[in-house]
C-alpha positions in Angstrom: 87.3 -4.4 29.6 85.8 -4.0 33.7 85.4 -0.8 34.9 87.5 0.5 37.2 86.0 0.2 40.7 85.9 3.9 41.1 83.6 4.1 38.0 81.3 1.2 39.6 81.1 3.1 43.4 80.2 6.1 41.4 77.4 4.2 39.8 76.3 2.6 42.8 76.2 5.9 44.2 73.8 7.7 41.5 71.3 4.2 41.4 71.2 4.6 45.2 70.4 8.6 44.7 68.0 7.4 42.4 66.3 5.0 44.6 66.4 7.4 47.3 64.4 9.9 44.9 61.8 7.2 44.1 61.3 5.8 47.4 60.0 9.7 48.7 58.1 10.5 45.5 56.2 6.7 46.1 55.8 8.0 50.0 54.7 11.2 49.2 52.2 9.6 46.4 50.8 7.6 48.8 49.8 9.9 51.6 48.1 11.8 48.6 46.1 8.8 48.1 44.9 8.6 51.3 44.0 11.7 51.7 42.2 11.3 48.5 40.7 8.7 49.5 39.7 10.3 52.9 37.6 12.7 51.0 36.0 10.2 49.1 34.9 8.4 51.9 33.5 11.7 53.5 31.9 12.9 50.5 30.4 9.0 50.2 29.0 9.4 53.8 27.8 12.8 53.2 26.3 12.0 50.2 24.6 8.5 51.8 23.0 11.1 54.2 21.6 13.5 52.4 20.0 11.1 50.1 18.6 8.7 53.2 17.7 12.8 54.6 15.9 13.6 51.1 13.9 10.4 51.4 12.5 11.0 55.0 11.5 13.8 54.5 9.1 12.2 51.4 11.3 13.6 48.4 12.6 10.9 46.1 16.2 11.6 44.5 16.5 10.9 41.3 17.6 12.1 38.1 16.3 16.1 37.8 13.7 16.8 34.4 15.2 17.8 31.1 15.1 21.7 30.9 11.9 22.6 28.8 14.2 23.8 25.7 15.0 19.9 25.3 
């Protein structure tokens, strides 16, 4: 038994609601990501030029010493 044509517009009606919904969710995961990935690059720079910064000025960065309780 086919459904009746009503039932299949009304189902390509919901998937097409559906897609809709998924298609601005992906957008609006995506401009999070690159703004994500906006900070990370700043945060990369800034951290590239505090370390280059740090060793001009005759400090080595590195890992800190153990707390004396260790």
């Amino acid at each position: 038994m086919q459904p009746s044509p009503e039932a299949l517009l009304a189902r390509l009606v919901d998937l097409e609601l559906k897609y809709m919904t998924l298609e601005r969710f992906a957008q609006e995961l995506s401009a999070v990501v690159a703004e994500q990935q906006r900070t990370i690059d700043a945060l990369t720079q800034e951290t590239k030029r505090l370390r280059e910064r740090a060793l001009d000025e005759g400090s080595e960065v590195g890992p800190a010493d153990p707390p004396p309780h260790y």
